[in-house]
N, C-alpha and C positions, 0 to 999 in steps of 0.2 A: 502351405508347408514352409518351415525354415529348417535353416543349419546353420549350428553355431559352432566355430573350429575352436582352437587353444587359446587365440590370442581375444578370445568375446566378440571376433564376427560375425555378423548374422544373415544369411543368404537366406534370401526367399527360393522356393523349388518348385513350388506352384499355387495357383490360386484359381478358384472356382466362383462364379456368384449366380445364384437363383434367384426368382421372383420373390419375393416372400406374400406367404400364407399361413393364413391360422394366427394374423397379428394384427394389433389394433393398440394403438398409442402406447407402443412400447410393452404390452402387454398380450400374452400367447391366450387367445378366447379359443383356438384349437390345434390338440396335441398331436391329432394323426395330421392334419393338412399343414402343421409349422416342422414337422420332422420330415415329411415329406421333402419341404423346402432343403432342410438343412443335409438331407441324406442327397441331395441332388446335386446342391454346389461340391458336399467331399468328394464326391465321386470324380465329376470335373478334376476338383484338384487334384483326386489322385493320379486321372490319365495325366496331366500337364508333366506331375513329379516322377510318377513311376514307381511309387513308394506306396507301403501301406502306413497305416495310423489307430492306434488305438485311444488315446485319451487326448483332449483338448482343450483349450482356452479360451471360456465365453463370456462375452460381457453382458451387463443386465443393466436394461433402461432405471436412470431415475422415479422412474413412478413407484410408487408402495415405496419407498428407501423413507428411512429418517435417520437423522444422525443427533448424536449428544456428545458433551465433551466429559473427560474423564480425569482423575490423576490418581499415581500410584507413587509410594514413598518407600523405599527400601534400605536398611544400613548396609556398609560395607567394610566388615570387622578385618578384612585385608587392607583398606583403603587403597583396593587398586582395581579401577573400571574396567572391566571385560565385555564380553558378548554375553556371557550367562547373567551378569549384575540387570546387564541394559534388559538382556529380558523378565527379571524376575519386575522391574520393576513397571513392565508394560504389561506382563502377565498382572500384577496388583491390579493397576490402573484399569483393565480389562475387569477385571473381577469387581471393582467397586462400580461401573456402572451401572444404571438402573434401565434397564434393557427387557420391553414391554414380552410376553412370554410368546407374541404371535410373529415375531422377527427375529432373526437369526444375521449375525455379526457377520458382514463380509470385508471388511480393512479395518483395523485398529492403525491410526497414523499419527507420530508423534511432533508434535510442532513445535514442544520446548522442552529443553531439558535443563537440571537444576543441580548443580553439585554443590551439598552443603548448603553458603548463603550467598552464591555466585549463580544469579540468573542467565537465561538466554544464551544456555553453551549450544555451540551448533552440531558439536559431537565428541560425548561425553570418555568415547573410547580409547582406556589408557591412560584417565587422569588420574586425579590421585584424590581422595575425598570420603569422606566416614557414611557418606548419606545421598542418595542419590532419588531426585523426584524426578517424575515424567509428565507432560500433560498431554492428554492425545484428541484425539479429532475418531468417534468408530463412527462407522456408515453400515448400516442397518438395512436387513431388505425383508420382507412378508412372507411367512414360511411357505406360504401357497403359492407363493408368485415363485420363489427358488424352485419347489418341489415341481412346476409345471413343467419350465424351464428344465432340471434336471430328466425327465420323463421323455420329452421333446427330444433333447439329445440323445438318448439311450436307445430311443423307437427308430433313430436314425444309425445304429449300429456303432458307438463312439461311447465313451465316458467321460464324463468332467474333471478336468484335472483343475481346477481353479477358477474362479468367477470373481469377475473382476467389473465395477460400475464402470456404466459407458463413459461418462462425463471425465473421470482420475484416467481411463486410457487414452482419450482424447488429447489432454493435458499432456501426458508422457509424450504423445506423437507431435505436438505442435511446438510448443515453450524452448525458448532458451533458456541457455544458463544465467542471465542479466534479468530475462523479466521476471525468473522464480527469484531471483534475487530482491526484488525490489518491489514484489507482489505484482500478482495480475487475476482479471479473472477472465476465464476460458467459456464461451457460451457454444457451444455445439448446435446447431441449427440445424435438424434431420428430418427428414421426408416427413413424420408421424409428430418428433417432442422435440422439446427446445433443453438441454442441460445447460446449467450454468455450474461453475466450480471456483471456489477462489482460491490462489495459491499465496500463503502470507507466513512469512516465516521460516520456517524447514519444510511444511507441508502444508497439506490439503487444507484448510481451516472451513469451510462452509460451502454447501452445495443443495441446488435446488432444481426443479422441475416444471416444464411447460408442456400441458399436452397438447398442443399446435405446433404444427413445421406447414411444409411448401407442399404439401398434398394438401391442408387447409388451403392454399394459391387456387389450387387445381379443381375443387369445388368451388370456390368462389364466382371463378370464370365460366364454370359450366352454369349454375345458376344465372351471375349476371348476363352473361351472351347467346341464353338459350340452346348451348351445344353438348353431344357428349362427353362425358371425363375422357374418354378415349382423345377426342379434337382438344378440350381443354389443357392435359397434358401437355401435348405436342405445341401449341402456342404455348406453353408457358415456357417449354423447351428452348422454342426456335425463337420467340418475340420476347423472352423476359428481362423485364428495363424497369429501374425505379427513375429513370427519366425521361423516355419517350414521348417528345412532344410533336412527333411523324401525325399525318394524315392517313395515310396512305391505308388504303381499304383492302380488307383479307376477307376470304369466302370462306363461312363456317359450316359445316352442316346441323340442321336444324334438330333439336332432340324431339322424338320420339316422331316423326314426319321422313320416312326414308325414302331418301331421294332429293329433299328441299336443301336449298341453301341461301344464303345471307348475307350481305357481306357489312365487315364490322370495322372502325375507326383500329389503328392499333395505338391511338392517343386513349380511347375508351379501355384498351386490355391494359397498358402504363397504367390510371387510375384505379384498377380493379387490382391490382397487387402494390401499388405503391400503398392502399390504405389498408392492408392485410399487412404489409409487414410493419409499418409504421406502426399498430396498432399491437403488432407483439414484441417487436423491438423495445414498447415504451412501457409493457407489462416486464421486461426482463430489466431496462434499469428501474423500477420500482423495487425490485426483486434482489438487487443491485445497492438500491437504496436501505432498505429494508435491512439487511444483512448484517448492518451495523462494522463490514469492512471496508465500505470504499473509499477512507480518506487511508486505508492502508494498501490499497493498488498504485505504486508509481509508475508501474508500466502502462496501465489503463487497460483497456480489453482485447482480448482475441478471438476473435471471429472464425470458424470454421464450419462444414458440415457444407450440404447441399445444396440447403437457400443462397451461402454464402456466393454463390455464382451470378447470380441474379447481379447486373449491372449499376451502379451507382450504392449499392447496398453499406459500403462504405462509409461514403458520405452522407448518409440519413443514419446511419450511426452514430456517427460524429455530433451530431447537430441534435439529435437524441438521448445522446450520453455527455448530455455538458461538456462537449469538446474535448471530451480526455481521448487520449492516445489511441486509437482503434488502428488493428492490425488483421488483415484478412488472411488466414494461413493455409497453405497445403500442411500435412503430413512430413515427416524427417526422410532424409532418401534415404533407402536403402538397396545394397547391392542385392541386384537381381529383381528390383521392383517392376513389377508388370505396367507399363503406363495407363492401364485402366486404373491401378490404384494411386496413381501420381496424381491425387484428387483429393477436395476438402471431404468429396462424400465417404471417404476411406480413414479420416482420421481416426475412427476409434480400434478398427481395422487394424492399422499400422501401431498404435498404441499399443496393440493387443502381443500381435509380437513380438515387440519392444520388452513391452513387460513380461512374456515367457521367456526371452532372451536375458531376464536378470536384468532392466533397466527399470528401477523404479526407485520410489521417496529411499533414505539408504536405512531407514529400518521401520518394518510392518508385521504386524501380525494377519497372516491373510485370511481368504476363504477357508482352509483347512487347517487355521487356527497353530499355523507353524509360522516361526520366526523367519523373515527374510530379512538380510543385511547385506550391503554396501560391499563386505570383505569375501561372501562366498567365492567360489571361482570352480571351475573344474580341474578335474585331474589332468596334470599334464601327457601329452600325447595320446588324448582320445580327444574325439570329437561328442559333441551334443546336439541330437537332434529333439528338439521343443516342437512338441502336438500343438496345433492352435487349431481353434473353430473362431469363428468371428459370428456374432449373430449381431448383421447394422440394421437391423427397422428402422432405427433412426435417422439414419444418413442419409439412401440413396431417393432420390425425387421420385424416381422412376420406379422404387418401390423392388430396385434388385437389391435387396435388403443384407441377402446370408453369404460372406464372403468368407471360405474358407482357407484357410492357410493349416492344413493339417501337417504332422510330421510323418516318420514312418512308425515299424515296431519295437524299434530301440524304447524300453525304460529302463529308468534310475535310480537306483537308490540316492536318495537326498541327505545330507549330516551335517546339520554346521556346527562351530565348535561351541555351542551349548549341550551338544548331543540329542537337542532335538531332530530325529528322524524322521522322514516323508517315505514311504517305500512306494517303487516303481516295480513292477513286476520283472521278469525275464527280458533278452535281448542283449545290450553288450556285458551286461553282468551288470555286480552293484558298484557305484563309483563313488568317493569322496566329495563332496563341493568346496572348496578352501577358500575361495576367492570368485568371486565376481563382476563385472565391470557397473559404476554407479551412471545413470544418466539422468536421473530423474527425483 
């Protein structure tokens, strides 16, 4: 749960996290036992906050996503750039894509804009110009993979108020203002998939998917050392080193033998996850290579998520990725943050209410297919309370997947000055948006 005062604050109020069930690489294989999960964590948060919540903020794995780029050209017979111009000509750009009929548009993101025959404006609002092109970046997800997803939440007593990809929330929660500056790409490493995203330009520009993370570790070890996932785990927990060159012998219990045990080199478990990671580490700069943007990354990369704890993981990065710049990240603080979520396994987490907080690229067209910009804000002298659900599959090792940051029963009316509308049900009444804080 968060709260956002006047001045774009954003308090956390509580947080919940379950096991997750009913998921498999990023993907819901069952809708009673993943709602199950997710009705468990709000609950949680709701005792922490003391609040109720009705609609929330979910993100969705890379997997089934594709994205295409677009552009839209519109004249401007005032020759004076506004909010309504910039969107009619995102709304084009939107419209001329060619957007396959079994996926459904979750970010339309614009990464250049063009007034007249002045390239590469970083933001067109306000200028002065007869003609105005945009070029965007949508990210696309499978209508069955949304529909399961929306069902999941619902059976769990809550509505979707926006859905947002794991990998662009992660991005919000980690990046500075230097490394979007100067491109980076952001690789998320979660219990289940690996995201990768690159930010070049004004925004998002290319984004991809691994279904491997550190629960691929956690099988590894149970096969190679003959033990259960359950003992696998917990060395991966307590022992995991991508440079461990110890002797030093640890007693496993034997799989399917109860009662026996073993005891194993912790130089043998060090080789059993140093060539798991090494070995996705080097599918993700291919992936990296592939992309046709990395000689536009000056920052180099940013590492977060789960695995990213794993000791040395760093520096086999480094040595992995052509030596470019590698950054290992928590999440952005935030007042009132729980220190369980002061963690890479929470970045998308922490994205999530970032981004229900008004912190994102400074113009999108979202999940519900409304305009977000840079300039919204709320009304003076009320506060805003932003529903967030967090669904992390991806992040936590340990597979506490659903972290909840619900709000209470406050909804909004939403208006920016295009007049595009969002309506939020009953609670403080309906409010203006004028302005909003840009972070992202």
């Amino acid at each position: 749960m968060l709260k956002k005062n006047d001045d774009g604050d954003i308090k956390v109020l509580g947080a919940g996290i379950s096991k997750s069930q009913g998921l498999k690489k990023g993907i819901i294989t069952n809708i009673d036992l993943a709602s199950k999960s997710i009705r468990s964590a709000l609950n949680d948060a709701k005792r922490v906050a003391g609040t109720q919540y009705e609609k929330v903020v979910v993100s969705i794995s890379g997997a089934y996503t594709k994205s295409v780029d677009s552009s839209g050209i519109v004249n401007i017979p005032n020759r004076d750039i506004g909010i309504k111009e910039i969107n009619r000509a995102m709304q084009m750009a939107d419209h001329n894509a060619n957007i396959p009929n079994e996926y459904e548009k979750l970010h339309v993101l614009p990464y250049n804009f063009k007034v007249d025959d002045q390239e590469f404006i970083e933001d067109p609002l306000g200028m002065n110009g007869a003609r105005l092109e945009v070029q965007v970046h949508i990210i696309t997800a499978q209508k069955s993979s949304l529909s399961n997803l929306k069902k999941a939440v619902k059976l769990a007593g809550v509505e979707i108020d926006n859905i947002v990809l794991g990998g662009y929330a992660s991005a919000i929660s980690v990046l500075n203002h230097d490394e979007r500056e100067l491109g980076v790409a952001v690789i998320d490493m979660g219990g289940a998939t690996c995201d990768i995203m690159i930010h070049a330009g004004n925004s998002m520009r290319f984004n991809d998917y691994l279904g491997v993370g550190s629960l691929n570790i956690t099988n590894d070890l149970s096969t190679a050392l003959h033990t259960p996932l359950s003992a696998a785990e917990e060395i991966k927990l307590n022992y995991g080193s991508l440079k461990n060159n110890s002797n030093d012998l640890i007693e496993l219990p034997i799989i399917g033998d109860d009662g026996s045990t073993h005891e194993v080199s912790l130089n043998i478990v060090s080789n059993v996850i140093y060539v798991r990671v090494e070995e996705t580490l080097m599918i993700l700069a291919k992936a990296l290579e592939d992309s046709g943007f990395k000689e536009q990354i000056g920052a180099g990369v940013v590492l977060t998520g789960g695995m990213t704890k794993l000791e040395g993981i760093r520096e086999l990065a480094s040595a992995i990725f052509d030596n470019m710049p590698i950054r290992v990240a928590k999440p952005k603080e935030i007042d009132g943050l729980f220190e369980t979520l002061r963690d890479p396994s929470y970045a998308t987490a922490i994205g999530l209410i970032l981004y229900g907080g008004g912190h994102f690229t400074p113009y999108e067209i979202d999940s519900n297919k409304k305009l977000r910009y840079k300039e919204e804000s709320i009304e003076p002298s009320r506060h805003h309370h932003q529903e967030t659900l967090f669904d992390e599959e991806n992040d936590n090792v340990n597979e506490n997947d659903i972290a909840a940051l619900p709000a209470d029963n406050a909804k909004e009316k939403l208006k920016d000055l295009a007049n595009i509308q969002e309506e939020h049900s009953e609670g403080f009444g309906s409010k203006l948006w004028n302005r909003l804080t840009q972070l992202f």
